[in-house]
C-alpha positions as CSV (number, residue, x, y, z in Angstrom):
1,X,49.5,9.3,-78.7
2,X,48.7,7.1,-75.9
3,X,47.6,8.0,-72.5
4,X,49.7,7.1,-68.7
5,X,46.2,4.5,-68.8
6,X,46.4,2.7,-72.0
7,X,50.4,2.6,-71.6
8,X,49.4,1.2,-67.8
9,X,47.0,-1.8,-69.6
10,X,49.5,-2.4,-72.0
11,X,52.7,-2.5,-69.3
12,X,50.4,-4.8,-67.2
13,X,50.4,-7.9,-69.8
14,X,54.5,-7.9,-68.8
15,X,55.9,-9.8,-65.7
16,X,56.8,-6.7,-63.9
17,X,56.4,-7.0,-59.8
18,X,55.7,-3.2,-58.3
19,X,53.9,-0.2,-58.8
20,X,53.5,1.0,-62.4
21,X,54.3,4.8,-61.7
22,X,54.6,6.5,-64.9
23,X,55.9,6.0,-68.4
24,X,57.5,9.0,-70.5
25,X,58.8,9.1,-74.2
26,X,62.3,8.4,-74.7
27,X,64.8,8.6,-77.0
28,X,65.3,10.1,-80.6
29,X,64.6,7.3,-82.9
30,X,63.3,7.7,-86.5
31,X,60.7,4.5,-86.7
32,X,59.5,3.4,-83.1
33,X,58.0,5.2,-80.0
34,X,60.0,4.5,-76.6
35,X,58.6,5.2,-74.0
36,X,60.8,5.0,-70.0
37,X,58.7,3.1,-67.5
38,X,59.2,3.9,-63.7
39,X,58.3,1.1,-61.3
40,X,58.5,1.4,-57.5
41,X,59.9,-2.0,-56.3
42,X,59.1,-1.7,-52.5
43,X,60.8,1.8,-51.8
44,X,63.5,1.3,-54.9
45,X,62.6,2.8,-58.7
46,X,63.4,0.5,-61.1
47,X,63.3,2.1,-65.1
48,X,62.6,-0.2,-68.0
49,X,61.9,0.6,-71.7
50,X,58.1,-0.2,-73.6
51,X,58.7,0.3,-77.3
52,X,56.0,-0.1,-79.7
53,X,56.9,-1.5,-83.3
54,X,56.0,0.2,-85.6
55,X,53.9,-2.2,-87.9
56,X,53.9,-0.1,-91.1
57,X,57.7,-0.5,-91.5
58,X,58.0,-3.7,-89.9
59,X,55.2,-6.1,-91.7
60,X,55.2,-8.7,-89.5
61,X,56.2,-7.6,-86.1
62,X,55.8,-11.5,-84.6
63,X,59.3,-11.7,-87.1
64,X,60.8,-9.5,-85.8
65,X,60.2,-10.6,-82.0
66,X,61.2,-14.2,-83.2
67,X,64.7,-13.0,-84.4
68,X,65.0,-10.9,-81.4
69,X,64.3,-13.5,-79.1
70,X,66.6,-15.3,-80.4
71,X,69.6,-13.4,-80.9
72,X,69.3,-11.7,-77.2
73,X,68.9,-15.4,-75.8
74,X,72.0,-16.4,-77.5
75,X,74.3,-13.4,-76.6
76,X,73.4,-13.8,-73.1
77,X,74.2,-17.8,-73.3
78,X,77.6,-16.3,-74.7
79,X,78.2,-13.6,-72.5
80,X,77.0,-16.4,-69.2
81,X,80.1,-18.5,-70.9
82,X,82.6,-16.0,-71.2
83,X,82.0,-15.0,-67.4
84,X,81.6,-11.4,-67.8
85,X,79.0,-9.3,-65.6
86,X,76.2,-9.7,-67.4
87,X,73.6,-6.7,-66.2
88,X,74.7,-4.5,-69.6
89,X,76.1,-6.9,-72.2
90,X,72.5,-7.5,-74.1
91,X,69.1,-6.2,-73.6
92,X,67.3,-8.4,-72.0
93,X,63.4,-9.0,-72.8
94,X,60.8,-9.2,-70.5
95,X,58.3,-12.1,-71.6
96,X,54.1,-11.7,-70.7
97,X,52.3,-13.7,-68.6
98,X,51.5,-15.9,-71.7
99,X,55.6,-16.0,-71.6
100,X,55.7,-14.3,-75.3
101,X,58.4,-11.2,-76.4
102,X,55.4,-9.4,-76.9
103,X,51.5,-8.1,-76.6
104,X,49.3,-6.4,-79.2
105,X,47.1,-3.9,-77.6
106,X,43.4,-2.9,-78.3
107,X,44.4,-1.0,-81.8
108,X,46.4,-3.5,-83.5
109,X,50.0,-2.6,-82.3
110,X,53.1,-4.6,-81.0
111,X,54.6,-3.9,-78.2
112,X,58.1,-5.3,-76.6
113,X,59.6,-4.0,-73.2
114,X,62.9,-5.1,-71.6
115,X,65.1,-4.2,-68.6
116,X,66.2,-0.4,-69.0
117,X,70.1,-0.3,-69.2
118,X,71.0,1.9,-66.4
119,X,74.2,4.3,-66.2
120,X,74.7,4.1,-70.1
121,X,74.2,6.6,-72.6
122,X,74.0,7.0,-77.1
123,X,75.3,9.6,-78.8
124,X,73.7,10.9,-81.9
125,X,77.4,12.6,-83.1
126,X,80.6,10.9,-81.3
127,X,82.8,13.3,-79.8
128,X,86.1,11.3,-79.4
129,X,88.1,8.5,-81.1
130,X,87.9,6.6,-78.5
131,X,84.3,6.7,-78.4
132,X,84.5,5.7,-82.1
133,X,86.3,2.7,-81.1
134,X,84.6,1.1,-78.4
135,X,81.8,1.8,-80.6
136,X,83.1,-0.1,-83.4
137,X,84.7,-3.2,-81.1
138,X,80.6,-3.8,-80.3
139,X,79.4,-3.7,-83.3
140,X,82.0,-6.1,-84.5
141,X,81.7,-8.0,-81.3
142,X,78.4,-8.4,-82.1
143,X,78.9,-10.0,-84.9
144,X,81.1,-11.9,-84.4
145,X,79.1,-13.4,-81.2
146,X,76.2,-14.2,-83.7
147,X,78.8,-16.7,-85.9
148,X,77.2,-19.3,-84.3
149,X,73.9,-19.0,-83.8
150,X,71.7,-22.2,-84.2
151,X,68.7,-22.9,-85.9
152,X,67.1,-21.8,-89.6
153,X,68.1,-18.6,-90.9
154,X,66.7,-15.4,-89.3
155,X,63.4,-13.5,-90.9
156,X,64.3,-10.5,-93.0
157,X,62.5,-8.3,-91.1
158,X,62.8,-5.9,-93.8
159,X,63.5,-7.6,-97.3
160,X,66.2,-5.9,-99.6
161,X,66.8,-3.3,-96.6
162,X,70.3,-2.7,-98.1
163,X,69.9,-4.1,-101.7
164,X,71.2,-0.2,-102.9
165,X,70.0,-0.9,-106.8
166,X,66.7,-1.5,-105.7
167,X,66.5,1.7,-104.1
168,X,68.1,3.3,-106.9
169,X,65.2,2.1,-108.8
170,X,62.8,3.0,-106.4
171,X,63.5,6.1,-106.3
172,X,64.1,6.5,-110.5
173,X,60.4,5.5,-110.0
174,X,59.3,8.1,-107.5
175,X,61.3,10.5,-110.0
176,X,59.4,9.5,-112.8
177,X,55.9,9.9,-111.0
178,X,56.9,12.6,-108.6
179,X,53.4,12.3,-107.0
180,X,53.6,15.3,-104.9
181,X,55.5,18.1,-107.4
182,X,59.0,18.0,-105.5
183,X,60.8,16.2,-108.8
184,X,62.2,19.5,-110.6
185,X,63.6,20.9,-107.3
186,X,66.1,17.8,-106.6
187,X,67.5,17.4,-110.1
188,X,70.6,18.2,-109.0
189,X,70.6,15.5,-105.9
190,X,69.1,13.0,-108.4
191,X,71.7,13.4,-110.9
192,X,74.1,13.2,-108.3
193,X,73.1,9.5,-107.6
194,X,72.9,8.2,-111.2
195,X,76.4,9.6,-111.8
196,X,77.1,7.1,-109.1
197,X,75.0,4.1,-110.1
198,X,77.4,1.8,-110.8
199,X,78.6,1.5,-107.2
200,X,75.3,0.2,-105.9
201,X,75.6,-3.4,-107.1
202,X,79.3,-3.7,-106.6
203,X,79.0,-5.2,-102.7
204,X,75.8,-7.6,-104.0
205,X,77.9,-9.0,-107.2
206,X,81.0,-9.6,-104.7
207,X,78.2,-11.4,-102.6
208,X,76.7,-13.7,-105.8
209,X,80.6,-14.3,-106.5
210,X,80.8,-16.0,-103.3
211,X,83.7,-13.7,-102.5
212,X,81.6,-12.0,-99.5
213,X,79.6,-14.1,-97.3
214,X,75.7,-13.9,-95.8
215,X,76.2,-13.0,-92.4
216,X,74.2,-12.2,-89.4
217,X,74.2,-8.3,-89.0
218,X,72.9,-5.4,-87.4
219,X,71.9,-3.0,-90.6
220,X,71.4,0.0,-89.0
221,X,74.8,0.5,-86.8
222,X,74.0,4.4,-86.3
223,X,75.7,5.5,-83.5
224,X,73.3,6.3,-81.0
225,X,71.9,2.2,-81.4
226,X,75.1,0.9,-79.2
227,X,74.9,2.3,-75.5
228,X,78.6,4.0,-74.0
229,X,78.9,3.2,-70.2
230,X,79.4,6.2,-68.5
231,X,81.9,5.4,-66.2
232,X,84.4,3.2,-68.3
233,X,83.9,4.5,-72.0
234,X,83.5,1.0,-73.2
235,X,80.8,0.7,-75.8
236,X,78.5,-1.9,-73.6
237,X,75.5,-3.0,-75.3
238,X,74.1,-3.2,-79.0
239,X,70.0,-1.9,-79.2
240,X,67.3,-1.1,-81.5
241,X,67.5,-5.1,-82.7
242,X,64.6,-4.6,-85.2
243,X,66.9,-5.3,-88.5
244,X,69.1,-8.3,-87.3
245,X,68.9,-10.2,-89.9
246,X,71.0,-11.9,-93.0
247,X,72.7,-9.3,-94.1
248,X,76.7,-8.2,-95.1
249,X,79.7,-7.7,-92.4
250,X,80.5,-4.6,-94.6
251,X,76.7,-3.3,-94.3
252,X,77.4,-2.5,-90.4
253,X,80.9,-1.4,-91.2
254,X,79.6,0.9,-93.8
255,X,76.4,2.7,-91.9
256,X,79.1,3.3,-88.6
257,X,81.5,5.0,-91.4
258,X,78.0,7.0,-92.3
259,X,76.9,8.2,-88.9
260,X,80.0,8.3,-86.6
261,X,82.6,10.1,-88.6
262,X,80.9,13.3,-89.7
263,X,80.5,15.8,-86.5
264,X,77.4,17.3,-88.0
265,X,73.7,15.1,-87.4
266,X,72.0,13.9,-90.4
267,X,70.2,16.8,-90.7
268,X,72.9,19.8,-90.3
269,X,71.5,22.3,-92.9
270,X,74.8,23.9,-92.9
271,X,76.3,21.2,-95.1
272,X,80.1,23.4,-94.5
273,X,79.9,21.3,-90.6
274,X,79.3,18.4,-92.7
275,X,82.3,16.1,-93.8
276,X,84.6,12.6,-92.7
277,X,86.9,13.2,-89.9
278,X,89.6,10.6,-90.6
279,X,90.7,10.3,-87.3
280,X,87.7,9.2,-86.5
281,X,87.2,6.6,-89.5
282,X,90.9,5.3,-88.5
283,X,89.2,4.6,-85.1
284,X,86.2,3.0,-86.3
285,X,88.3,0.9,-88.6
286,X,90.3,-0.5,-86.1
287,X,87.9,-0.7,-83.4
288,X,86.0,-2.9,-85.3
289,X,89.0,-4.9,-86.9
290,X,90.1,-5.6,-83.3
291,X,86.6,-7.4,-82.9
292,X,85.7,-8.4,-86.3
293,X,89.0,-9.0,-88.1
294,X,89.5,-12.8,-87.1
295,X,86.7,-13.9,-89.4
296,X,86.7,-11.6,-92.2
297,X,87.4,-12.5,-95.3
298,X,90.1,-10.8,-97.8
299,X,87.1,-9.1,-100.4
300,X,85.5,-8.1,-96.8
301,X,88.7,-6.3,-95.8
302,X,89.3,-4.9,-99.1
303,X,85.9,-3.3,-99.5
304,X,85.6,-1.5,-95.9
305,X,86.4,2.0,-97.4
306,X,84.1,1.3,-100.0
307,X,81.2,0.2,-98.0
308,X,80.7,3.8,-96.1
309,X,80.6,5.6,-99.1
310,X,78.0,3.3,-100.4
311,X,75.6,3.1,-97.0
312,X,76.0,6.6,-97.2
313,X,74.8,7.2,-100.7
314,X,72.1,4.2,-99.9
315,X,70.9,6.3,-96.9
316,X,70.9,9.6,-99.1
317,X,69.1,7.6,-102.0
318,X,66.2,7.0,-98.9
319,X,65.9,10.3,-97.5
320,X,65.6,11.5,-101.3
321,X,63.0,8.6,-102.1
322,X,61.2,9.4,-98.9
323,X,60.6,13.3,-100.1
324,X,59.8,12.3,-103.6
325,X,57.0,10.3,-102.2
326,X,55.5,12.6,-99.5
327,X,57.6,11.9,-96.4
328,X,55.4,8.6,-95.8
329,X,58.3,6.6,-94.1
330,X,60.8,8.9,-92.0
331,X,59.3,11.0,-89.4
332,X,59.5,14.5,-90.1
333,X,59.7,17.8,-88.5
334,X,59.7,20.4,-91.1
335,X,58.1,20.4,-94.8
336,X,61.8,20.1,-96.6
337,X,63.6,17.5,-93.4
338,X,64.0,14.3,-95.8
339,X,65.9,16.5,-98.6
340,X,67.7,18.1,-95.9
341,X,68.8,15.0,-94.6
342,X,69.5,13.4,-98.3
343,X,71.6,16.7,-99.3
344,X,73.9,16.5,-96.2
345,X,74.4,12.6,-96.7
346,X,75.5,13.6,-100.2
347,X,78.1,16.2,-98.7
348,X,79.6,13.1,-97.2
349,X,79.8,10.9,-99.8
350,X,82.0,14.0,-101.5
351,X,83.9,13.3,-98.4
352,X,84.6,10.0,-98.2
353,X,85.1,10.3,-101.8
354,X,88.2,12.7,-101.6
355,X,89.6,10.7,-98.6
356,X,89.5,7.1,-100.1
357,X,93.1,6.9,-101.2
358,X,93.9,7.6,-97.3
359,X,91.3,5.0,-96.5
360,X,92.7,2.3,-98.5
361,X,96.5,3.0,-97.7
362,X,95.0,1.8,-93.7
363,X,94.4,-1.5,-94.9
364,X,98.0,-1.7,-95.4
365,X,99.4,-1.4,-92.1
């Protein structure tokens, strides 16, 4: 933990006129701390967001700063050119005095801070189709903005982040070794995955073929990373930029299948809450074709039902892993929360199993 003084050195390296008032945590995020900053601007308060990268997950945090310089710079050239108000549309970074994304404080870590989107809100479950599709039209508008982005390819902030065989092999190996005793009492949620190992290279061979291009994405699409404006319902602005980076269309596609069409969180224990509301997958589907459809090509289309049972199973595969090995990557809040989490991403896949026909006869109209 830090204290209001070390936050206040650390805020201080940012070009932020006022009066640094106080700075409390924020948000329910899995891999970073965010913290809300209060400044008193002569009379007004003004909120903006310090974040701290969590350097364990992210190797080399100047990477991932580079790529979201980058990308934020050019969606606000884009937004600037389309004429739309501005103030939402991207999160906006707030450089140092040394006019750098970020600082590294006194113990080693990274920090980034950036205007603090007023008026906005996430939600960790969605609660209406039409949330699900203005959720979806970002996302895909998003990408879609980031066709064109100049310069070298992006960093992969995390490399192989979505390549699903190698975390089916990753966690064969934390199986194998089961370093803390917890192999014999997931037997069933590990024979569950290999019964399903063949899907995990399907998206990846479609991708060698040629069929399914590099593209710059998201790759983690949950639903509380895209901010819903309060007053219009339109999904507004696209955060937590940490793992833009080459990746597949169908990636983002897949992960917003995952976490916006069950009603249950990721960690419901009562896995009978737990299953794919079509209604909302026909929503998300749409809301992001509306977006995204114009530069999709035919094996994308073809594969969106596919993809959200594999990010699904992917993410399951990670919770699973992540107990097998200790809980050393995902935070935690009880002894069993990573195979509580795997065994309710499992219950979807089910789901989206037994609804695929219905999933692939929307493709059609």
């Amino acid at each position: 933990m830090y204290s209001q003084e070390e936050l206040r050195e650390i805020v201080s390296k940012f070009v932020i006129y006022g009066d640094f008032l106080v700075a409390v945590p924020f948000g329910s995020g899995h891999i970073n701390d965010t913290y809300q900053l209060t400044f008193d601007q002569g009379g007004v308060r003004l909120h903006y967001a310090l974040q701290r990268i969590n350097h364990q997950v992210f190797a080399h945090p100047e990477q991932v700063m580079e790529n979201m310089d980058r990308v934020t710079r050019h969606l606000l050239n884009r937004i600037h050119a389309s004429h739309i108000e501005t103030r939402k549309r991207t999160l906006r970074l707030l450089r140092t005095y040394e006019n750098t994304p970020c600082v590294q404080d006194t113990r080693g870590n990274y920090w980034r801070a950036y205007v603090f989107v007023e008026n906005a809100r996430s939600y960790d479950v969605l609660e209406t189709p039409n949330q699900a599709y203005r959720a979806a039209e970002a996302f895909g508008d998003f990408q879609c903005n980031l066709v064109d982005l100049p310069g070298p390819r992006l960093h992969e902030t995390i490399p192989d982040f979505h390549n699903t065989p190698k975390r089916l092999e990753r966690l064969k190996q934390a199986f194998r070794e089961d370093k803390v005793g917890r192999a014999r009492s997931v037997r069933r949620e590990f024979d569950f995955v290999v019964a399903r190992a063949d899907d995990t290279s399907r998206l990846l061979r479609l991708n060698a073929e040629g069929a399914i291009p590099e593209r710059i994405t998201h790759n983690d699409t949950k639903v509380n990373n895209i901010l819903i404006d309060d007053l219009t319902g339109e999904g507004i602005c696209v955060i937590d930029l940490d793992t833009v980076m080459p990746g597949l269309s169908l990636y983002d596609f897949g992960d917003m299948v995952r976490a916006g069409t069950s009603p249950a969180e990721e960690d419901e224990v009562n896995l009978s809450k737990v299953g794919m509301r079509f209604e909302m997958y026909e929503a998300i589907y749409k809301g992001f074709m509306s977006s995204a459809g114009a530069f999709l090509t035919p094996a994308e289309r073809e594969n969106l039902p596919f993809s959200g049972k594999l990010i699904t199973l992917e993410t399951g595969i990670r919770f699973l892993t992540d107990y097998l090995e200790g809980d050393v990557y995902f935070k935690t809040r009880r002894p069993q929360h990573n195979l509580e989490r795997c065994r309710n991403q499992f219950k979807l896949v089910e789901s989206i199993e037994a609804q695929m026909n219905r999933m692939i006869a929307l493709l059609r109209h």
